[in-house]
mmCIF entry with sequence, helices, sheets and N, C-alpha, C, O atoms, coordinates in Angstrom:
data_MODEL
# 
_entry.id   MODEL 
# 
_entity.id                         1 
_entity.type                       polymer 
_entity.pdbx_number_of_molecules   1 
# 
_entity_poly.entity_id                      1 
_entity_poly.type                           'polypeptide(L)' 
_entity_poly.nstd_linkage                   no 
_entity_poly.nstd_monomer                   no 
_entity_poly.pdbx_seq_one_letter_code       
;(UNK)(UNK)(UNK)(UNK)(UNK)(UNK)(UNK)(UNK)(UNK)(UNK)(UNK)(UNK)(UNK)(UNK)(UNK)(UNK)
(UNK)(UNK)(UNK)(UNK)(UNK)(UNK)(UNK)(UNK)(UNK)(UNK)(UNK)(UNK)(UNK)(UNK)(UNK)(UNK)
(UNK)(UNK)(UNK)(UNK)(UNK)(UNK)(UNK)(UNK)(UNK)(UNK)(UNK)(UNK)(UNK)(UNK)(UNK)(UNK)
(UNK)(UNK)(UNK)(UNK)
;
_entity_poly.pdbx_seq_one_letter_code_can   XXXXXXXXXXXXXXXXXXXXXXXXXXXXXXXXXXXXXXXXXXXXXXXXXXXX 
_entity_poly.pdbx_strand_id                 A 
# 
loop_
_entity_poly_seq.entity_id 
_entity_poly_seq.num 
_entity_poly_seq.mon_id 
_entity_poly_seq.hetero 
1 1  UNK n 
1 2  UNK n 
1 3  UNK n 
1 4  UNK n 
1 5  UNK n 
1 6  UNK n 
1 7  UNK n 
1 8  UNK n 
1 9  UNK n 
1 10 UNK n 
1 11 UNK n 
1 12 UNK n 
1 13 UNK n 
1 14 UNK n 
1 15 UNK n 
1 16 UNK n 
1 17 UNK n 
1 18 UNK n 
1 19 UNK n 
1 20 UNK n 
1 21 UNK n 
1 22 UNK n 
1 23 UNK n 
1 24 UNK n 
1 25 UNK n 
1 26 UNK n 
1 27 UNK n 
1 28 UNK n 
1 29 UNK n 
1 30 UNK n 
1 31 UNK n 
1 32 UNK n 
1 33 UNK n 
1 34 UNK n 
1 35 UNK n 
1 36 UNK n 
1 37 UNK n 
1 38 UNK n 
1 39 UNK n 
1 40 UNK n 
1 41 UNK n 
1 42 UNK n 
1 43 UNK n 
1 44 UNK n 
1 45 UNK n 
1 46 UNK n 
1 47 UNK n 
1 48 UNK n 
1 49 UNK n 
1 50 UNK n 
1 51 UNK n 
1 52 UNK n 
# 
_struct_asym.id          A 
_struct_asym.entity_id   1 
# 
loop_
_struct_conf.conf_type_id 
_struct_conf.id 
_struct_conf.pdbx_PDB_helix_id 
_struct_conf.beg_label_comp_id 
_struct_conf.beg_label_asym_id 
_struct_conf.beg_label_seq_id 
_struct_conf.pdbx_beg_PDB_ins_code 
_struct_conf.end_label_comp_id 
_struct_conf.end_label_asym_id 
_struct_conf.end_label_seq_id 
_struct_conf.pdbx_end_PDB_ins_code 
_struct_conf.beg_auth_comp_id 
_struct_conf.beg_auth_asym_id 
_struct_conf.beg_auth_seq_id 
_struct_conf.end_auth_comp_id 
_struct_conf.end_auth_asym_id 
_struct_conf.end_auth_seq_id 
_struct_conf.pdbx_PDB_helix_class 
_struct_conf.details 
_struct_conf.pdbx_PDB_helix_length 
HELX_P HELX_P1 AA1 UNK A 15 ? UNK A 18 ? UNK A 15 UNK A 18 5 ? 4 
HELX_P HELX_P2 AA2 UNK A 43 ? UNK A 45 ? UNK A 43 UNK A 45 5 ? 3 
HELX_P HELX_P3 AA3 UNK A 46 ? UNK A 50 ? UNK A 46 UNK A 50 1 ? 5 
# 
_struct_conf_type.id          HELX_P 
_struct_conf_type.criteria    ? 
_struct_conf_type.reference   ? 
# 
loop_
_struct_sheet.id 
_struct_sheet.type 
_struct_sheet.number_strands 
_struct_sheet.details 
AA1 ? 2 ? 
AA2 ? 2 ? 
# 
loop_
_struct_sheet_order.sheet_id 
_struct_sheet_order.range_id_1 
_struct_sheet_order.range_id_2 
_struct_sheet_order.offset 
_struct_sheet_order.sense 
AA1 1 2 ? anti-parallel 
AA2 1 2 ? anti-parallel 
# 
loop_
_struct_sheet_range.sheet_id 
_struct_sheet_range.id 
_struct_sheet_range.beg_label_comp_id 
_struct_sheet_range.beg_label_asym_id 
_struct_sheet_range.beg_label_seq_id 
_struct_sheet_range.pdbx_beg_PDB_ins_code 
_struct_sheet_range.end_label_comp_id 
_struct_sheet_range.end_label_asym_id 
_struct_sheet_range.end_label_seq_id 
_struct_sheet_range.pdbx_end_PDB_ins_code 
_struct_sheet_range.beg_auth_comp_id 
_struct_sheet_range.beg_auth_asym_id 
_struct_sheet_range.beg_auth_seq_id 
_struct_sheet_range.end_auth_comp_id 
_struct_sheet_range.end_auth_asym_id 
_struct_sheet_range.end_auth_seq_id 
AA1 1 UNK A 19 ? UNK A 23 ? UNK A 19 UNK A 23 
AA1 2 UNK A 38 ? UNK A 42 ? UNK A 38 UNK A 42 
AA2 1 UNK A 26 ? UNK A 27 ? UNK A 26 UNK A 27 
AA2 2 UNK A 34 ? UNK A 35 ? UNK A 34 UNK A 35 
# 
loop_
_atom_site.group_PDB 
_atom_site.id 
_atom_site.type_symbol 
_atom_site.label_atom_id 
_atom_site.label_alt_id 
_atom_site.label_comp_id 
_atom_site.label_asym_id 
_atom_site.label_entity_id 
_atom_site.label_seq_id 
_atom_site.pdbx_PDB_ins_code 
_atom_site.Cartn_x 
_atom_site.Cartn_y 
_atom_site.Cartn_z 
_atom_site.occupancy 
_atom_site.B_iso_or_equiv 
_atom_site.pdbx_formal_charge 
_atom_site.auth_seq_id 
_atom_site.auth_comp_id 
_atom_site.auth_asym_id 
_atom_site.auth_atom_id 
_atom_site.pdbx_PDB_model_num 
ATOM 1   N N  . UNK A 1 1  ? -80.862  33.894 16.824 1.00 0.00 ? 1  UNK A N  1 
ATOM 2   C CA . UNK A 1 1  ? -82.122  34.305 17.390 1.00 0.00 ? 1  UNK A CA 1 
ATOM 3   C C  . UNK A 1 1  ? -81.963  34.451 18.905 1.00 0.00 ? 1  UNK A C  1 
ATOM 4   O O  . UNK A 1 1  ? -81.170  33.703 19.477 1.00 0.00 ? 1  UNK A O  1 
ATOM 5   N N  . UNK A 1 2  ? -82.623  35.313 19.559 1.00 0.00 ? 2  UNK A N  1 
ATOM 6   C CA . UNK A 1 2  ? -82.323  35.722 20.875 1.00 0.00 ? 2  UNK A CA 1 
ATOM 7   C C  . UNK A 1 2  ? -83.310  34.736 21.826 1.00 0.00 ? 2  UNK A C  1 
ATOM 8   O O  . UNK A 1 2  ? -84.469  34.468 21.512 1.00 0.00 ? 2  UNK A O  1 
ATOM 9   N N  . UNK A 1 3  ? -82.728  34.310 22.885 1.00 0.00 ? 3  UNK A N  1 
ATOM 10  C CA . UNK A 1 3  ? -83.591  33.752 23.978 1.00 0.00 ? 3  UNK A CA 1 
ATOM 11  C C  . UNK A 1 3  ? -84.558  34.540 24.689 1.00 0.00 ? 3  UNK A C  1 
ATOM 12  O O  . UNK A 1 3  ? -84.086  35.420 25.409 1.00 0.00 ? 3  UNK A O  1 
ATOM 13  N N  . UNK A 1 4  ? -85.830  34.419 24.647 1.00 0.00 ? 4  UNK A N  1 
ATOM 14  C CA . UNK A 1 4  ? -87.044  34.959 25.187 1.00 0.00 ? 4  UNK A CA 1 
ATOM 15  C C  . UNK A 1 4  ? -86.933  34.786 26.752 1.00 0.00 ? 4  UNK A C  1 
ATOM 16  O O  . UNK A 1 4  ? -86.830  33.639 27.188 1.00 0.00 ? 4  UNK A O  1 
ATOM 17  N N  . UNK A 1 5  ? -86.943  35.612 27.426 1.00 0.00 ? 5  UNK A N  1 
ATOM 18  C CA . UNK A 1 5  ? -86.755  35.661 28.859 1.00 0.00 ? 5  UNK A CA 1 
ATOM 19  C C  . UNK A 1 5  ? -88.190  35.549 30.180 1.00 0.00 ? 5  UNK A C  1 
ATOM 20  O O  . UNK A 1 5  ? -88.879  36.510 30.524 1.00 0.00 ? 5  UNK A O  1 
ATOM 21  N N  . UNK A 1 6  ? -88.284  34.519 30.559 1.00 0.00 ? 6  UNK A N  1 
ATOM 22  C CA . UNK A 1 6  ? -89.620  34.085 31.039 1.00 0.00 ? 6  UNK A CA 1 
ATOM 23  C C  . UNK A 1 6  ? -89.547  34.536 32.651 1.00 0.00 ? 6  UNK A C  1 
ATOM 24  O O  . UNK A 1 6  ? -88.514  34.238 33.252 1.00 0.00 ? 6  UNK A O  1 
ATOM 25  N N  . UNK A 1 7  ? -90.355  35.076 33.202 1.00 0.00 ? 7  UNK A N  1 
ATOM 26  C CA . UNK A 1 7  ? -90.684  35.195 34.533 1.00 0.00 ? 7  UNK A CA 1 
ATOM 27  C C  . UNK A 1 7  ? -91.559  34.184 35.060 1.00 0.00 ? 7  UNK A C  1 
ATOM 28  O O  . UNK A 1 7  ? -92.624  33.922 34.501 1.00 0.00 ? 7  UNK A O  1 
ATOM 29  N N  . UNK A 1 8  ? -91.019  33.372 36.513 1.00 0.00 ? 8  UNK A N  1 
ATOM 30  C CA . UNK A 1 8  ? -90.728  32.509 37.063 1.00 0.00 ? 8  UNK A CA 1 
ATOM 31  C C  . UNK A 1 8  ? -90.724  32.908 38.527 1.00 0.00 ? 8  UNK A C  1 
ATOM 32  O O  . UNK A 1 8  ? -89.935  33.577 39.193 1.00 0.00 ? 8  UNK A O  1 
ATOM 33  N N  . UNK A 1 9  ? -92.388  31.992 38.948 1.00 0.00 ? 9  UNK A N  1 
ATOM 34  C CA . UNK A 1 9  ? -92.179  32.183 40.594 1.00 0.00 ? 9  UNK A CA 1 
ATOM 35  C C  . UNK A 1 9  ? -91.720  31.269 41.421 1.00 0.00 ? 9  UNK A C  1 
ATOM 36  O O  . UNK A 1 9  ? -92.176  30.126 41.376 1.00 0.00 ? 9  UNK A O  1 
ATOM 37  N N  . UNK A 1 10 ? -90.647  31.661 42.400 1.00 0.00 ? 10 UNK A N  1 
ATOM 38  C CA . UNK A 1 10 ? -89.866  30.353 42.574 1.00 0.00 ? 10 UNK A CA 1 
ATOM 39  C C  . UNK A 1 10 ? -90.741  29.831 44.087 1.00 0.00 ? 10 UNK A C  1 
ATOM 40  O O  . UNK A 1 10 ? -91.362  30.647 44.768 1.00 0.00 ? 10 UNK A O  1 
ATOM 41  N N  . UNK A 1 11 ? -90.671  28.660 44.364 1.00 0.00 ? 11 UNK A N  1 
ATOM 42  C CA . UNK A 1 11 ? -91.172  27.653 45.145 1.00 0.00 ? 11 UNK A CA 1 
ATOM 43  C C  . UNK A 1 11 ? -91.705  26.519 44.096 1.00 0.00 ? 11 UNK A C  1 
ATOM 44  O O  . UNK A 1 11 ? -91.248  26.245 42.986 1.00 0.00 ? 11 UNK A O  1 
ATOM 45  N N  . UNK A 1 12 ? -93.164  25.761 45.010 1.00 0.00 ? 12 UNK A N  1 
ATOM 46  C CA . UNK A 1 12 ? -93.407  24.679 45.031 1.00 0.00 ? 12 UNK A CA 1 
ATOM 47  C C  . UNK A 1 12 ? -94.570  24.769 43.602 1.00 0.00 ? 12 UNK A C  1 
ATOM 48  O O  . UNK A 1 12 ? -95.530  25.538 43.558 1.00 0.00 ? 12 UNK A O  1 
ATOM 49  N N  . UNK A 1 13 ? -94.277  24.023 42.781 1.00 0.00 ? 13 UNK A N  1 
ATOM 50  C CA . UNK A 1 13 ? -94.897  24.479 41.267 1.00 0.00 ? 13 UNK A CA 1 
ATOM 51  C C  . UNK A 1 13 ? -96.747  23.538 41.320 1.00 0.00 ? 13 UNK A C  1 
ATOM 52  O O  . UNK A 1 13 ? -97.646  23.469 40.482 1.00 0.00 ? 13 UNK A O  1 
ATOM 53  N N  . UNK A 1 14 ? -96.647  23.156 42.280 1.00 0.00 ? 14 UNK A N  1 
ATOM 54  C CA . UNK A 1 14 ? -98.399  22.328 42.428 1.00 0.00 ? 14 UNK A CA 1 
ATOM 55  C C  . UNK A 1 14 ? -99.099  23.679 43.182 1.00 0.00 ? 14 UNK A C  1 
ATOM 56  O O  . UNK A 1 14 ? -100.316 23.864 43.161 1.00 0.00 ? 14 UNK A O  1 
ATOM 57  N N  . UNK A 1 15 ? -98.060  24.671 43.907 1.00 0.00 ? 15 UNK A N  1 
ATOM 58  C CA . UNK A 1 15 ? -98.752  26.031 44.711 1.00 0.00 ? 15 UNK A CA 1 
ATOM 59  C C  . UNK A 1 15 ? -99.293  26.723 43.512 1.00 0.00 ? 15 UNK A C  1 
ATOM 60  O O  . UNK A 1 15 ? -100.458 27.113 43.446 1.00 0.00 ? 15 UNK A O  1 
ATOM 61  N N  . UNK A 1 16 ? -98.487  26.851 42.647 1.00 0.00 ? 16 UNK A N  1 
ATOM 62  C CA . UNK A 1 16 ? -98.849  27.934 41.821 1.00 0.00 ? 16 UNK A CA 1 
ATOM 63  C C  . UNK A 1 16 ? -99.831  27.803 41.147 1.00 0.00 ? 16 UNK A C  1 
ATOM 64  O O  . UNK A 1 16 ? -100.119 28.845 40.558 1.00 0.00 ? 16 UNK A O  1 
ATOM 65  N N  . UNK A 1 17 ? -100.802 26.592 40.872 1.00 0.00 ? 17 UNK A N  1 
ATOM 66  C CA . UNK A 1 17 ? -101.529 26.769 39.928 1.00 0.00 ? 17 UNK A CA 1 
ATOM 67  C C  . UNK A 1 17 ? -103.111 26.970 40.261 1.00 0.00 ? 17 UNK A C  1 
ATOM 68  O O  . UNK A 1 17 ? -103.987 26.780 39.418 1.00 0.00 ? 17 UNK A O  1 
ATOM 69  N N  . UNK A 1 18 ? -103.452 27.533 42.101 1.00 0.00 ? 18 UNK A N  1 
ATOM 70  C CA . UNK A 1 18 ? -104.276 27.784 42.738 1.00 0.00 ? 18 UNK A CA 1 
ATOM 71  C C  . UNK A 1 18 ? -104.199 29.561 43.323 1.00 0.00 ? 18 UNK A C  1 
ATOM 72  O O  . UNK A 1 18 ? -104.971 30.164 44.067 1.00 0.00 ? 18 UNK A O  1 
ATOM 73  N N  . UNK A 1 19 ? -102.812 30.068 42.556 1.00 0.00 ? 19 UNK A N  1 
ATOM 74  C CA . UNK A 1 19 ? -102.288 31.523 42.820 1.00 0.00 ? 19 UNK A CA 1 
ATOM 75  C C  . UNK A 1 19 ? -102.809 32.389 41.407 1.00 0.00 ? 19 UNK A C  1 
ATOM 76  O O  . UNK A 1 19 ? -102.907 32.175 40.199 1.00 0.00 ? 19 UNK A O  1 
ATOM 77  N N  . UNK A 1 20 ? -103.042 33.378 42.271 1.00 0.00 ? 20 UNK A N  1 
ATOM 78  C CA . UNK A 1 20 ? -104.157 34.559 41.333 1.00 0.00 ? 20 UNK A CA 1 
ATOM 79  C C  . UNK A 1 20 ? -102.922 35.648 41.615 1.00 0.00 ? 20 UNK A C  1 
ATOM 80  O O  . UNK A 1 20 ? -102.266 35.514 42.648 1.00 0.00 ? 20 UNK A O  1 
ATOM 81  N N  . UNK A 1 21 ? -102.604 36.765 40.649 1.00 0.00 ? 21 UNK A N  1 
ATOM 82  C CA . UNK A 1 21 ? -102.024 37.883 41.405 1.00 0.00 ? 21 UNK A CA 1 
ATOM 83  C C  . UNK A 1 21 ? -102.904 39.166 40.574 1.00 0.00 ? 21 UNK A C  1 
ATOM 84  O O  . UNK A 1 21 ? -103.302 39.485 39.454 1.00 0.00 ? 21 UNK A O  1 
ATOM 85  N N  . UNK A 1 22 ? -102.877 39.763 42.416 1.00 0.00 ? 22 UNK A N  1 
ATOM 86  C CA . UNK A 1 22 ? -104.268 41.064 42.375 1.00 0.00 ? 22 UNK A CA 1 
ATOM 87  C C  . UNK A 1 22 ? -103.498 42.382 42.652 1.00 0.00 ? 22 UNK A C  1 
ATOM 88  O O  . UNK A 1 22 ? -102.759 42.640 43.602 1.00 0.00 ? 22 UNK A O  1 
ATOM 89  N N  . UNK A 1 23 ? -103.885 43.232 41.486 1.00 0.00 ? 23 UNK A N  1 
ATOM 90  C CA . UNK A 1 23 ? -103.404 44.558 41.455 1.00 0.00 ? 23 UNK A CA 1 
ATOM 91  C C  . UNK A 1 23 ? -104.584 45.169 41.870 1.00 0.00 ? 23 UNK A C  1 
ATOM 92  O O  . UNK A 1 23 ? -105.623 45.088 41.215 1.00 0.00 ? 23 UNK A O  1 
ATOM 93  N N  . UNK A 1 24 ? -104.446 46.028 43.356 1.00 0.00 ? 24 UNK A N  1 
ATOM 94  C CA . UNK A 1 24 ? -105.502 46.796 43.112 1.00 0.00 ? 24 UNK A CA 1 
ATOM 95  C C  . UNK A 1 24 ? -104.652 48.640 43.770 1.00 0.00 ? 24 UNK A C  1 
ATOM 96  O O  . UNK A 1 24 ? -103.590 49.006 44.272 1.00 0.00 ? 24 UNK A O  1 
ATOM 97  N N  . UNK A 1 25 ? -106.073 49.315 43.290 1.00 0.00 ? 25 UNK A N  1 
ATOM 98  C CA . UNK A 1 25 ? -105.248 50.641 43.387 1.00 0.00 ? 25 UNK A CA 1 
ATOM 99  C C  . UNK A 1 25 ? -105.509 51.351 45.046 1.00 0.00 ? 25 UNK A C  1 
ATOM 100 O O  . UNK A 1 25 ? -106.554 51.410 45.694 1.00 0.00 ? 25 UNK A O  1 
ATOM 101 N N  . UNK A 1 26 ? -104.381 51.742 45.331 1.00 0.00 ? 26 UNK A N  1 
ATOM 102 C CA . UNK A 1 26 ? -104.982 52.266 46.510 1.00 0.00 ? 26 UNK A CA 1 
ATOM 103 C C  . UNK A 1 26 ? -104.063 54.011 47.125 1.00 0.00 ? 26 UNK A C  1 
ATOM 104 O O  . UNK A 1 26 ? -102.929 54.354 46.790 1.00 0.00 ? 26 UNK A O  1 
ATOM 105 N N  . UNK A 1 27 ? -104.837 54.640 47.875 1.00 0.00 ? 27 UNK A N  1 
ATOM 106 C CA . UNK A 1 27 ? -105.053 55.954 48.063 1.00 0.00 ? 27 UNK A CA 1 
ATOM 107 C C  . UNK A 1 27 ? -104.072 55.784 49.076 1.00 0.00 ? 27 UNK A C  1 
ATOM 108 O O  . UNK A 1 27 ? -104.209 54.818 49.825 1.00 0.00 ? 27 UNK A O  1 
ATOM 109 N N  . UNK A 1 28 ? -102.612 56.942 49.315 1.00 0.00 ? 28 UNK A N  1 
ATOM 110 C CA . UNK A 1 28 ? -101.841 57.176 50.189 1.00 0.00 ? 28 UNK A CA 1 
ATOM 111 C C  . UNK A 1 28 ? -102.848 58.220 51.263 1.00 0.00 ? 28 UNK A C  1 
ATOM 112 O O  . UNK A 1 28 ? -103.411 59.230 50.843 1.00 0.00 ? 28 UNK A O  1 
ATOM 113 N N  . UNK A 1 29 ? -102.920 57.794 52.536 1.00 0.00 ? 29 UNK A N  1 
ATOM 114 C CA . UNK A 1 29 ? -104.085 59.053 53.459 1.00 0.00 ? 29 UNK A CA 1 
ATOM 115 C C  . UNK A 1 29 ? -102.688 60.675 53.775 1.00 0.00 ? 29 UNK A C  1 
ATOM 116 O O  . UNK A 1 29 ? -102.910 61.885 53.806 1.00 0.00 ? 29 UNK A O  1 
ATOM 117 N N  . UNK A 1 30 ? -101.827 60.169 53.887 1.00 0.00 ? 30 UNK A N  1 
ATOM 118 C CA . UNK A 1 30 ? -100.572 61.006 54.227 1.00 0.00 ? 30 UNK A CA 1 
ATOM 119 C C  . UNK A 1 30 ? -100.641 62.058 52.403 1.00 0.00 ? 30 UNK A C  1 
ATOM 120 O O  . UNK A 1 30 ? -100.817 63.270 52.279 1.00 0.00 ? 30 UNK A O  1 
ATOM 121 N N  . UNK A 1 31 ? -100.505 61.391 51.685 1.00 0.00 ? 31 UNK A N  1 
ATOM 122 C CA . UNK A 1 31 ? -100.356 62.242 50.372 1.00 0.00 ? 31 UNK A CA 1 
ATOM 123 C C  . UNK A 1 31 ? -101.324 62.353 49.375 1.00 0.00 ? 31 UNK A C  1 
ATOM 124 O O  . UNK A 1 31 ? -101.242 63.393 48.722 1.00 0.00 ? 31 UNK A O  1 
ATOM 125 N N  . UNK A 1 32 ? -102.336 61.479 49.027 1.00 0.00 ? 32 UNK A N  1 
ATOM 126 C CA . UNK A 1 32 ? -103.093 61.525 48.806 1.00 0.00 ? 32 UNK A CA 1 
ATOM 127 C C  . UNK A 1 32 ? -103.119 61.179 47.141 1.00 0.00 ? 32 UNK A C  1 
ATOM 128 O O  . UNK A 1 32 ? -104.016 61.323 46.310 1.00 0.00 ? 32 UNK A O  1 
ATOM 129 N N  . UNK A 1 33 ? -101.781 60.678 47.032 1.00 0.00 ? 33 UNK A N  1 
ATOM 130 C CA . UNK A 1 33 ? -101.602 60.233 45.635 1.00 0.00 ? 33 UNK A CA 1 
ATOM 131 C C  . UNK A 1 33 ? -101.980 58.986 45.490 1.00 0.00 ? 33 UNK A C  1 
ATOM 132 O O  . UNK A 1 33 ? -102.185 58.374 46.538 1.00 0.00 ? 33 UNK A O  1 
ATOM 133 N N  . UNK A 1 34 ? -102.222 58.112 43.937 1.00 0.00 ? 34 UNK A N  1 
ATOM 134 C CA . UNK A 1 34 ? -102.527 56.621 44.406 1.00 0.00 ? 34 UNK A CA 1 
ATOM 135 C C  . UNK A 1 34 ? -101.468 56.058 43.672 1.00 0.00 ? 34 UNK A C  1 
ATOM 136 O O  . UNK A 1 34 ? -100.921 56.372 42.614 1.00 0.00 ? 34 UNK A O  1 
ATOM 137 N N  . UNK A 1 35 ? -101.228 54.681 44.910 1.00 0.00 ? 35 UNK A N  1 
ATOM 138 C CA . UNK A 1 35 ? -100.392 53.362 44.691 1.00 0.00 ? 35 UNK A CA 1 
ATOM 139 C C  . UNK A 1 35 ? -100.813 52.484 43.920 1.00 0.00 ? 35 UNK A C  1 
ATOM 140 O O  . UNK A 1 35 ? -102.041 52.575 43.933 1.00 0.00 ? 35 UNK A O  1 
ATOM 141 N N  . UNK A 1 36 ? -100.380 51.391 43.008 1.00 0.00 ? 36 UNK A N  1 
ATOM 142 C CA . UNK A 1 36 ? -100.269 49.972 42.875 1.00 0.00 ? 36 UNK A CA 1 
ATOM 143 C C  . UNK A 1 36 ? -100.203 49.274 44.223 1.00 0.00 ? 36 UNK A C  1 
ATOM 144 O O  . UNK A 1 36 ? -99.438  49.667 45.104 1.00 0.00 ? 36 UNK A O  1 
ATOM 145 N N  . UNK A 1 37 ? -101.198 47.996 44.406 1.00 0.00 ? 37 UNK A N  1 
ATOM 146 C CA . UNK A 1 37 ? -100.199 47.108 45.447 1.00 0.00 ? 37 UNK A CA 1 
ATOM 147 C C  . UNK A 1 37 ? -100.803 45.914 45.170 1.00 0.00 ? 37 UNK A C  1 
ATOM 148 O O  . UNK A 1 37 ? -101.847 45.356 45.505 1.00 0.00 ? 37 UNK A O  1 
ATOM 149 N N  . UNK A 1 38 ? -99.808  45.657 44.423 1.00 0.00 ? 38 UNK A N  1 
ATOM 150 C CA . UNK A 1 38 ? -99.615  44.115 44.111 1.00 0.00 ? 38 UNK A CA 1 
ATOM 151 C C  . UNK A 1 38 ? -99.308  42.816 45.192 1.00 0.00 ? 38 UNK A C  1 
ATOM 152 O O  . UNK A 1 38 ? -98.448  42.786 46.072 1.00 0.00 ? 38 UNK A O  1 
ATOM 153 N N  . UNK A 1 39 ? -100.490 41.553 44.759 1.00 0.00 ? 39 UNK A N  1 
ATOM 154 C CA . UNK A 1 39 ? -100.023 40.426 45.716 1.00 0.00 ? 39 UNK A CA 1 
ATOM 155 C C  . UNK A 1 39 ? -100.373 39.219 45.023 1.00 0.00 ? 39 UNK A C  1 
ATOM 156 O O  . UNK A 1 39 ? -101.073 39.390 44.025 1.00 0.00 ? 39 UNK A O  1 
ATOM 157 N N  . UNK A 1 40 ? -100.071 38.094 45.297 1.00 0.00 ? 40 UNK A N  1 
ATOM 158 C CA . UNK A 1 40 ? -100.269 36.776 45.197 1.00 0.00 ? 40 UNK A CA 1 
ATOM 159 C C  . UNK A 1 40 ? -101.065 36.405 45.959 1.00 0.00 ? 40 UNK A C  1 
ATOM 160 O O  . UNK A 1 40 ? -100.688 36.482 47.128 1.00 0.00 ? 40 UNK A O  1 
ATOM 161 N N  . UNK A 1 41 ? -102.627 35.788 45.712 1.00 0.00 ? 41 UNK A N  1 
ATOM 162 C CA . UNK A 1 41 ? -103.239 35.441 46.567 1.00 0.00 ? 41 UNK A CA 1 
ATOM 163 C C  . UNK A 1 41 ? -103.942 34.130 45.897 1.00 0.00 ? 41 UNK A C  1 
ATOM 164 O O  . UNK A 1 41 ? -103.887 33.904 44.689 1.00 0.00 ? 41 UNK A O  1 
ATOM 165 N N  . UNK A 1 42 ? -104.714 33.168 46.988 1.00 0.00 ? 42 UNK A N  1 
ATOM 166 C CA . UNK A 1 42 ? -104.762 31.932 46.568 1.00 0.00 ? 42 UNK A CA 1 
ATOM 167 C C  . UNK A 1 42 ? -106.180 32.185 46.088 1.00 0.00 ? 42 UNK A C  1 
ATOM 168 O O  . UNK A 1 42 ? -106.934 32.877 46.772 1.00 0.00 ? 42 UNK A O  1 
ATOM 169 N N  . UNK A 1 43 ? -106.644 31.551 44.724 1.00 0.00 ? 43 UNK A N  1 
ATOM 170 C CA . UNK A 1 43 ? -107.886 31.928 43.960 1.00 0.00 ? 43 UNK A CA 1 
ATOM 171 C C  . UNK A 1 43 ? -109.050 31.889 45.016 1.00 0.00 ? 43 UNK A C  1 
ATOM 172 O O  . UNK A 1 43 ? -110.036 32.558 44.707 1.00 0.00 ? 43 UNK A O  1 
ATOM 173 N N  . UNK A 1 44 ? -109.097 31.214 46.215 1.00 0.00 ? 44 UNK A N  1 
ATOM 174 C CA . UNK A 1 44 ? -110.568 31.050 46.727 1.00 0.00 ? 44 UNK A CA 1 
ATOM 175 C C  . UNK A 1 44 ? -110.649 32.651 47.765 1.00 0.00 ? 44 UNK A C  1 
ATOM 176 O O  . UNK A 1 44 ? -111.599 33.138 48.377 1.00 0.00 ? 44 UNK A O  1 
ATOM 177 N N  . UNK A 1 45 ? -109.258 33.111 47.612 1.00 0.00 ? 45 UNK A N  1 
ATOM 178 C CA . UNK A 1 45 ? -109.250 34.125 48.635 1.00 0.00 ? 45 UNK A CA 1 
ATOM 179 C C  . UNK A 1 45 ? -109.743 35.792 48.051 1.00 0.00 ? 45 UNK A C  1 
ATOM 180 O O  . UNK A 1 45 ? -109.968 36.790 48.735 1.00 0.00 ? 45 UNK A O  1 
ATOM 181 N N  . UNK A 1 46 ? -109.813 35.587 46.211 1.00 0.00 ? 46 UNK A N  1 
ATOM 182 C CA . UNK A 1 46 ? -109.143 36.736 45.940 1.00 0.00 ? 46 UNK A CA 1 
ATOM 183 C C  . UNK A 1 46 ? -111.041 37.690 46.419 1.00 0.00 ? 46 UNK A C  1 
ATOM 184 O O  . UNK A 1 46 ? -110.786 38.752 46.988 1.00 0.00 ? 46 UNK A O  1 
ATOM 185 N N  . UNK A 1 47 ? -112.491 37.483 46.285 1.00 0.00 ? 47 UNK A N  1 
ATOM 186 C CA . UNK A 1 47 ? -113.060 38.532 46.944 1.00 0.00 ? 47 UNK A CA 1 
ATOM 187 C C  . UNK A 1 47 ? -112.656 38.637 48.288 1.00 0.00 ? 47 UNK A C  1 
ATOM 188 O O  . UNK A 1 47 ? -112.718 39.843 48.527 1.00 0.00 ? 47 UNK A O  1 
ATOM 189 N N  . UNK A 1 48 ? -112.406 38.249 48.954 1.00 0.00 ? 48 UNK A N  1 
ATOM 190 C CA . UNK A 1 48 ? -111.881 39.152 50.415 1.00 0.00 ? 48 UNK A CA 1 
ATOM 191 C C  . UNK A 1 48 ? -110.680 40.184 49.794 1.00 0.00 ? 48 UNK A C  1 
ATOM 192 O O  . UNK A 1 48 ? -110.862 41.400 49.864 1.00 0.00 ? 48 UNK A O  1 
ATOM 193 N N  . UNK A 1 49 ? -109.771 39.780 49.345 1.00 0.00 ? 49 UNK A N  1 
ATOM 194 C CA . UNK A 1 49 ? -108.487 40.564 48.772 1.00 0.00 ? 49 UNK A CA 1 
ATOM 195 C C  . UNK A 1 49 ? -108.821 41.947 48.375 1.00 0.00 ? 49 UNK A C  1 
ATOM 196 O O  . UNK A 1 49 ? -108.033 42.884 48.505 1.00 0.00 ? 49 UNK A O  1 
ATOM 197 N N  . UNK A 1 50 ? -110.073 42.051 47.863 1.00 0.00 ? 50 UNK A N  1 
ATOM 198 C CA . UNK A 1 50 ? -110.592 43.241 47.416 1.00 0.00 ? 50 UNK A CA 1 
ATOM 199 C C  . UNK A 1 50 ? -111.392 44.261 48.115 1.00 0.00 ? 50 UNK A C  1 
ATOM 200 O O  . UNK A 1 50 ? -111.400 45.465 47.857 1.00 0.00 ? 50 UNK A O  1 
ATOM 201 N N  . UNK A 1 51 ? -112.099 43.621 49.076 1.00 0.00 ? 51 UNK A N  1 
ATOM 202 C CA . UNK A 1 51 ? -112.980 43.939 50.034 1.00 0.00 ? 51 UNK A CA 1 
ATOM 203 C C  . UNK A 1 51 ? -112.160 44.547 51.456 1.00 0.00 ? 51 UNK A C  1 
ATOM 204 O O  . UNK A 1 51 ? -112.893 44.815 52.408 1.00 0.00 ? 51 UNK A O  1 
ATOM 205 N N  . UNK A 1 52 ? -111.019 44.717 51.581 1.00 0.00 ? 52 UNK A N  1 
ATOM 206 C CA . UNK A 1 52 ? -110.081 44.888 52.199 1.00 0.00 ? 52 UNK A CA 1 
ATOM 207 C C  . UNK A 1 52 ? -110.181 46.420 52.189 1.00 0.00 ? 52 UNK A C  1 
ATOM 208 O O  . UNK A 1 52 ? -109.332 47.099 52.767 1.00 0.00 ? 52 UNK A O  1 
# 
């Protein structure tokens, strides 16, 4: 049977369990195509994250 391969954020493991990660979509002004831009942000932060 094959080993299931887990993704793993490395640092301090008491950080992580107050970490949200926020995809939001956003508009190139130069091209006008849209991005992903992904981040790690700490749960009390994530409405500002958006409001950005």
């Amino acid at each position: 049977m094959a080993k299931k391969a887990v993704a793993t954020f490395s640092g301090d493991k008491s950080q992580l369990k107050n970490v949200v990660k926020c995809i939001k979509m956003v508009k190139s002004e130069r091209t006008g195509a849209y991005a992903f831009q992904e981040e790690l942000v700490p749960t009390d932060e994530v409405a500002d994250y958006f409001k950005k």
